[in-house]
C-alpha atoms as one frame of an Amber mdcrd trajectory, in Angstrom:
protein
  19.810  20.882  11.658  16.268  22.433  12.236  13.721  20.348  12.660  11.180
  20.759   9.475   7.481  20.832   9.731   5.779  18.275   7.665   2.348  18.234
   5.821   0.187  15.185   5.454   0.727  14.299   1.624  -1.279  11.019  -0.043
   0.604   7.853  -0.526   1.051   8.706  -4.229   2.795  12.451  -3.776   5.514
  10.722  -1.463   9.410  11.240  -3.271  12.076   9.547  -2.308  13.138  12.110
  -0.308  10.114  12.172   1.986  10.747   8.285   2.598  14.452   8.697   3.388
  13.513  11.742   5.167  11.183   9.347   7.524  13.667   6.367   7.554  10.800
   4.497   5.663  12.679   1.801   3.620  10.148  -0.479   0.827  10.245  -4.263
   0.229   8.799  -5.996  -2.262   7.156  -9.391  -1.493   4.382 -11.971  -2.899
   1.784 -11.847  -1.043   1.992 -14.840   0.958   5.441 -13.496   2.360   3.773
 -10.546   3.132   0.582 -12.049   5.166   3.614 -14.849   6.288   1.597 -18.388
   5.076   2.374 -20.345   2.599  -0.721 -20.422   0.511  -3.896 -17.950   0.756
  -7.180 -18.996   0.524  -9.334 -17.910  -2.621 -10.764 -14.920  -2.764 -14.596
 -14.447  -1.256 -15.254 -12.299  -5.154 -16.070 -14.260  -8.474 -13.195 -12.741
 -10.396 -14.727 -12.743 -13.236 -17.244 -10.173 -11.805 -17.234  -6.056 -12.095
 -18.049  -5.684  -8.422 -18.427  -2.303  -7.530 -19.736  -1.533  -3.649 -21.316
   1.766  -3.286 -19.738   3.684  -6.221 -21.570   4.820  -9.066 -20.796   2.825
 -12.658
């Protein structure tokens, strides 16, 4: 099989061809499995808060 050149795409135009075709397999985990603790601290931004840094409203 011939080797196929590949462009750069964004995370969101990836198929799942392109995965299979780069043996990339996805997992889905909470996020404490993912960072591997069991609890996360709270996060540094009031969530209650529209916090936009350096972007125009």
């Amino acid at each position: 099989m011939a080797n196929r050149i590949r462009s750069a795409k964004s995370g969101s135009d990836w198929t799942e061809n392109d995965l299979a075709a780069y043996n990339i397999q996805i997992q889905y985990q909470d996020a404490p499995t993912f960072f591997g603790v069991d609890h996360l601290p709270p996060p540094a931004v009031d969530q209650d808060s529209d916090v936009r840094v350096g972007q125009p409203l």
